[in-house]
C-alpha positions in Angstrom: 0.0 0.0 0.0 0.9 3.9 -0.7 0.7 5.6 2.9 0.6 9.5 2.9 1.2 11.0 5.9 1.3 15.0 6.1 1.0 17.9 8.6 2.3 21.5 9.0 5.9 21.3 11.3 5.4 20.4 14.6 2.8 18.2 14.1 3.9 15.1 15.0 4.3 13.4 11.9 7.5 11.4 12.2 6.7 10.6 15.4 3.4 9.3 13.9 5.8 7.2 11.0 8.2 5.8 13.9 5.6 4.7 16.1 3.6 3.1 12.5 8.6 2.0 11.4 8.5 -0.1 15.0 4.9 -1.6 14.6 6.1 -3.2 11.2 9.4 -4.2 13.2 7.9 -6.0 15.8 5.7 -7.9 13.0 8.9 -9.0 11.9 9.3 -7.0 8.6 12.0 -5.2 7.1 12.0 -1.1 7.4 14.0 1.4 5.4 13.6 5.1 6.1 15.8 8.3 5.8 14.7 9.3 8.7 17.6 11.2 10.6 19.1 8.9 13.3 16.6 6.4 13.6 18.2 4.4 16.5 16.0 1.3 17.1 17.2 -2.3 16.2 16.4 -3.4 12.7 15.9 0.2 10.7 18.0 0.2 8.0 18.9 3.6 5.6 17.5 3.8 2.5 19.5 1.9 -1.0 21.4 4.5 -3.5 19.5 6.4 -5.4 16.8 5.6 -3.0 15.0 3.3 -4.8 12.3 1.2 -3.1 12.9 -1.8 -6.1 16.2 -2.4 -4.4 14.9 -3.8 -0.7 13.8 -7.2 -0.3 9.8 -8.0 -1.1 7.8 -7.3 2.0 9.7 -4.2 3.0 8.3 -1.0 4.5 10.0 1.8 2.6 10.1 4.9 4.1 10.6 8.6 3.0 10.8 11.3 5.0 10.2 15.0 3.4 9.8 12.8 0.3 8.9 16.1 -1.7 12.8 16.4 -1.7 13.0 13.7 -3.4 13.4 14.9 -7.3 11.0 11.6 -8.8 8.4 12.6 -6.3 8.2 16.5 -6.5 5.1 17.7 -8.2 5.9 18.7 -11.6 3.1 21.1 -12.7 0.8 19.9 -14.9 2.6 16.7 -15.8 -0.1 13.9 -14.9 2.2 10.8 -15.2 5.9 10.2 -14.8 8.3 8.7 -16.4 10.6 8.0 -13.8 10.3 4.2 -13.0 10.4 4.7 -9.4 7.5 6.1 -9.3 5.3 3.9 -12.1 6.2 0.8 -10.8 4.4 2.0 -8.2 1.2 0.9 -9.8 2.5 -2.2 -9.0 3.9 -2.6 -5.7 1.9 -4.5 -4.1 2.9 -7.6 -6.3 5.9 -7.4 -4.4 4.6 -7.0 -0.8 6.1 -3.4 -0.1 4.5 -1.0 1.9 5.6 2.6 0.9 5.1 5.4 3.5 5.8 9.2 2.2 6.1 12.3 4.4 5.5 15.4 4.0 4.3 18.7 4.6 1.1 18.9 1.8 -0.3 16.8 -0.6 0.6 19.8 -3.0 4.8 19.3 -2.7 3.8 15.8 -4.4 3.4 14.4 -8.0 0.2 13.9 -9.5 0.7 10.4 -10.7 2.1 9.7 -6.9 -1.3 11.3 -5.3 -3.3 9.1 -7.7 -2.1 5.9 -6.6 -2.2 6.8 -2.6 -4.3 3.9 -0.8 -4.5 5.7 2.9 -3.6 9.4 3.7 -3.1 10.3 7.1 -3.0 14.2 7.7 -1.9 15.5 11.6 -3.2 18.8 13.0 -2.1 20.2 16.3 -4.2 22.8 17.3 -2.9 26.1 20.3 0.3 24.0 20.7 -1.3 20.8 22.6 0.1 18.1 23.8 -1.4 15.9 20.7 -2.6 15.8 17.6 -5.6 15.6 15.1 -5.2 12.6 13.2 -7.6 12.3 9.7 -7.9 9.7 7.6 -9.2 9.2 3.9 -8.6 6.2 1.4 -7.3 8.6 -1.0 -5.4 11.6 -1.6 -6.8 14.7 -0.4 -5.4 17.9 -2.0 -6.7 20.3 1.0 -6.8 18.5 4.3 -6.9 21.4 6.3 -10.8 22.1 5.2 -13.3 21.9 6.6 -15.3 19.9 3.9 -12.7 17.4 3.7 -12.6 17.0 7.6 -16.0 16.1 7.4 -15.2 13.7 4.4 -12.5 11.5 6.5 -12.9 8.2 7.5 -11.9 8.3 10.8 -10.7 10.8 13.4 -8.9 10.2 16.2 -6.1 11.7 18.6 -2.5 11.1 18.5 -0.3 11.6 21.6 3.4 10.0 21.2 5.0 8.2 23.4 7.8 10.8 25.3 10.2 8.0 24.2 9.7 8.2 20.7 11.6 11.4 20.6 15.0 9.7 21.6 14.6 7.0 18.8 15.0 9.6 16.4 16.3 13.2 15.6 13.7 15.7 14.9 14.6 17.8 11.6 12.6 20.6 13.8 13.1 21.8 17.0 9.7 21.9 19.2 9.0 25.3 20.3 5.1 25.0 20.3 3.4 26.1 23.3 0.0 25.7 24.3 -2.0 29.0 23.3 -5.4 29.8 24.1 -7.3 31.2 21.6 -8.5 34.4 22.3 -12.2 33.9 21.7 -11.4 31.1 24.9 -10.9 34.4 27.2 -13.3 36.7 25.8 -16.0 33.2 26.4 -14.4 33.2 29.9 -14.8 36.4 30.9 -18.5 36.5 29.5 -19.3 33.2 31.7 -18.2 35.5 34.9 -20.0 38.2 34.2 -23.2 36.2 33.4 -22.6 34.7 37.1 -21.7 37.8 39.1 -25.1 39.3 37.3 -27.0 36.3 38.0 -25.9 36.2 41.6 -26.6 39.8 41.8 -30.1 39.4 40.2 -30.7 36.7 42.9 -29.0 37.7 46.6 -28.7 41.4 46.1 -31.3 42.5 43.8 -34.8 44.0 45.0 -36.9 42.2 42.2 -39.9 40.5 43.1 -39.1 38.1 40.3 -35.8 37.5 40.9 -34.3 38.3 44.4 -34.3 35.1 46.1 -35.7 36.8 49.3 -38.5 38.7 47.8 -39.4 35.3 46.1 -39.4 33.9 49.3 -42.0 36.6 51.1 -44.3 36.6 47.9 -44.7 32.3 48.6 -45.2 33.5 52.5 -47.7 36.0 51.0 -49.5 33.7 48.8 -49.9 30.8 51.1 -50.7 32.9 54.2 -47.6 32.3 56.6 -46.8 36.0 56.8 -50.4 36.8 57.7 -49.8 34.2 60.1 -47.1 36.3 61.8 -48.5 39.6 61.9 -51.6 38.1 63.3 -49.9 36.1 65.9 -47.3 39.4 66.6 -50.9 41.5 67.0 -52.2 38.8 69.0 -49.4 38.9 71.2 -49.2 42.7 71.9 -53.4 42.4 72.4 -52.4 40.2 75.1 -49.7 42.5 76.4 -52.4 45.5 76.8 -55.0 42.9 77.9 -52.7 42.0 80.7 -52.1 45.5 81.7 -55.7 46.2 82.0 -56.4 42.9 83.8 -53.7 44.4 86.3 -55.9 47.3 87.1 -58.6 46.3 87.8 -57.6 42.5 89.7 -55.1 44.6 91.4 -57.6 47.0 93.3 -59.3 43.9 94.5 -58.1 42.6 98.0 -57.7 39.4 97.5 -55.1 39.8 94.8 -53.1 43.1 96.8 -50.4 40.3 97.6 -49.7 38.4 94.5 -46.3 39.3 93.0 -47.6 40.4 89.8 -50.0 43.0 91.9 -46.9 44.2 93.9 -44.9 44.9 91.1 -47.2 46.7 89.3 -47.9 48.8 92.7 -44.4 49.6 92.8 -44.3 50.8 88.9 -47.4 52.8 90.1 -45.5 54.6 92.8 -42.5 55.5 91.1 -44.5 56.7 88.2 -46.5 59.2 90.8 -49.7 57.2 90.5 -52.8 56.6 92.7 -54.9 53.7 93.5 -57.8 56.0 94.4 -58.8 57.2 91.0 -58.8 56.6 87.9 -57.9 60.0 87.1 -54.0 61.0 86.7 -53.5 64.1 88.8 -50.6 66.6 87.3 -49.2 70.1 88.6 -50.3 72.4 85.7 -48.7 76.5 85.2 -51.1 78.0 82.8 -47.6 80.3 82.7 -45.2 77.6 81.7 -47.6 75.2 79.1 -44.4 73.7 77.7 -42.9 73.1 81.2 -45.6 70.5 82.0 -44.2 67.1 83.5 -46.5 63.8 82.7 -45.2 60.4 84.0 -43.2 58.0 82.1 -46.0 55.5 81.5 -49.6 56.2 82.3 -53.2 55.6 80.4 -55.1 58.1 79.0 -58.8 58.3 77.1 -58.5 59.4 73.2 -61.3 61.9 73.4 -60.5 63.5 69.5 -58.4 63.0 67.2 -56.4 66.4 64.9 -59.5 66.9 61.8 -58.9 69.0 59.2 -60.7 72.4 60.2 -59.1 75.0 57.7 -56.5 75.5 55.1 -54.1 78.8 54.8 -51.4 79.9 52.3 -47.7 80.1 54.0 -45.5 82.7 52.7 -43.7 80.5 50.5 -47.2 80.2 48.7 -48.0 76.8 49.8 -51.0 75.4 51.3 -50.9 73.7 54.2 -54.1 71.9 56.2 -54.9 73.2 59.8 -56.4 71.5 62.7 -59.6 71.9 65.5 -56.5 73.3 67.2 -54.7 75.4 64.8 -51.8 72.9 64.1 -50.4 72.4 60.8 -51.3 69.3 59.4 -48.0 68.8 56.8 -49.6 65.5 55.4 -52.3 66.9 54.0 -52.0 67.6 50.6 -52.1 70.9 48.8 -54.7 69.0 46.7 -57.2 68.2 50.0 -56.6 72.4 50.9 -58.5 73.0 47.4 -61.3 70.7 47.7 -61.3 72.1 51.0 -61.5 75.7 50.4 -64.1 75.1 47.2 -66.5 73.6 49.8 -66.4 69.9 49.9 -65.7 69.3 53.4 -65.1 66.0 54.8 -67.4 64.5 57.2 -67.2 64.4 60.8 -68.1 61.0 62.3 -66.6 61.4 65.9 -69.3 64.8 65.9 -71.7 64.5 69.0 -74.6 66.3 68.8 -76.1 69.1 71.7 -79.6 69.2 72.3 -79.8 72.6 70.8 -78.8 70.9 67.5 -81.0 67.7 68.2 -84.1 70.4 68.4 -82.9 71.9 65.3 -83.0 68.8 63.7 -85.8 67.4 64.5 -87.7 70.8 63.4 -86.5 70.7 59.9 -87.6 67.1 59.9 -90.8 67.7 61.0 -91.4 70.6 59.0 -90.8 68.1 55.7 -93.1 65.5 56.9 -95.8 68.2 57.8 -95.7 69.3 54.0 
């Protein structure tokens, strides 16, 4: 059979032929190569004129950079040779010889040699790795390199020497390939943190109800009732709290329940705070004087009797209008919208508003004074 094997420098490629030179060897055939200081028992160097007729039948002839070889160099246009070396060629296998050539492309290489290739091998190391690419068609293939013929091979598979190949042999080229990544490799990189720092953002840092981890979190709490569930049980609990106080003041007063701890303690918080057991009323020094100077205990109880209502609105000196209470306090959270609605009449209604008996008789007039017509 006609082997080609070919690949750029550095490739591999002899080390691909003397790992393929010691297979034959240890199946017992004969091997002849040019192949600079190939030191392993049985290789022997190529006859004068290195012709392939010359070796025994059933030799494996092999030649390395065979495009220096003048019968194999591609001659232009010239479809067949004349050289005999190269038709006999046609008939080699009536012989038993294997022929391997190497080289660097298909296109260094005659045109009646390609036509008569059985199996060509083509190496690619890719960034500098640590192996190679290994193609395979049954025939020449001008263009290995492409993708359409890559996708044409046979087989594919990866080629790593063996570290002890290299001291069988000297390499016509020194190896100074490193591994490279491509750039596209760091700009993917750099994407695939960004993408995660954003998604972690979007999930622990972010306020998103859609995203943020947490807010997910209280919107399922929401939606199946277990916040509710705390806030009730939180007002529950302060109910309770003011319940108890209550309960305080009014089991306290009783006789019975003057000794019980919780009845002495809340005697003693009664004392300090300048209470009385007496009355329910909370006595205070008052100086109609000094109305800011007027001291109430810490903690006492008092009865909301009103609450601030919205009794007029007036225009500050910066032009803004601002809601006024039953007391004349400024009411800042009312809007200047409310003052307008205010002013043009539509006044909100009182609820809390108790009645006189004047009013009730005024009332009660009118109504009868509609029924009587």
């Amino acid at each position: 059979m006609l082997i080609l094997i070919t690949g750029k420098p550095g490739s591999f490629k002899t080390a691909k032929t003397a790992t393929l030179a010691i297979a034959y060897l240890k199946e017992g055939r004969s091997v002849y190569t040019n192949i600079d200081q190939f030191d392993y028992d049985g290789v022997q160097k190529l006859p004068e004129n290195a012709d392939w007729r010359d070796t025994p039948d059933g030799s494996v002839v092999i030649y390395d950079e065979a495009q220096q070889f003048e019968f194999f160099q591609y001659k232009g246009r010239e479809k067949l040779s004349s050289d005999g070396r190269v038709k006999e060629l046609e008939t080699h296998r009536h012989s038993g010889h294997d022929i391997i050539l190497v080289t660097q492309s298909p296109s260094f290489i005659h045109n009646h040699v390609l036509s008569l290739v059985g199996s060509h091998y083509h190496l690619h190391r890719a960034y500098g790795r640590g192996f190679a690419d290994v193609f395979l068609w049954r025939y020449a293939v001008t263009m290995p390199d492409s993708t359409g013929a890559k996708n044409k091979a046979e087989s594919h598979e990866k080629f790593k020497p063996d570290s002890k190949i290299f001291e069988q042999y000297k390499s016509t080229t020194l190896d100074t390939h490193k591994l490279r990544v491509p750039p596209i490799f760091w700009k993917l990189g750099g994407f695939l943190v960004f993408v995660v720092i954003l998604i972690s953002y979007m999930v622990f840092g972010s306020d998103n109800p859609f995203l943020s981890a947490h807010k997910i979190k209280d919107n399922i709490d929401a939606s199946t009732g277990k916040k509710e569930q705390h806030t009730v049980v939180s007002s529950q609990a302060a109910s309770v709290t003011s319940d108890k106080i209550l309960n305080l003041e009014v089991e306290c007063r009783k006789g019975q329940n003057v000794e019980k701890p919780e009845c002495v303690e809340w005697f003693n918080k009664l004392t300090k705070n300048g209470g009385s057991v007496g009355s329910d009323k909370l006595q205070i020094a008052y100086n109609p004087n000094k109305p800011y100077d007027t001291k109430l205990p810490d903690n006492y109880m008092i009865q909301v009797n009103d609450y601030p209502r919205l009794s007029g609105c007036m225009t500050l000196s910066s032009g803004k209008l601002i809601g006024i209470d039953q007391q004349g306090n400024y009411m800042q959270n009312i809007t200047e919208a409310d003052c307008r609605k205010y002013m043009n009449g539509y006044r909100p209604f009182d609820y809390s508003h108790q009645q006189n008996n004047q009013e009730t008789n005024i009332t009660q007039s009118k109504i009868n004074g509609v029924t009587s017509l």
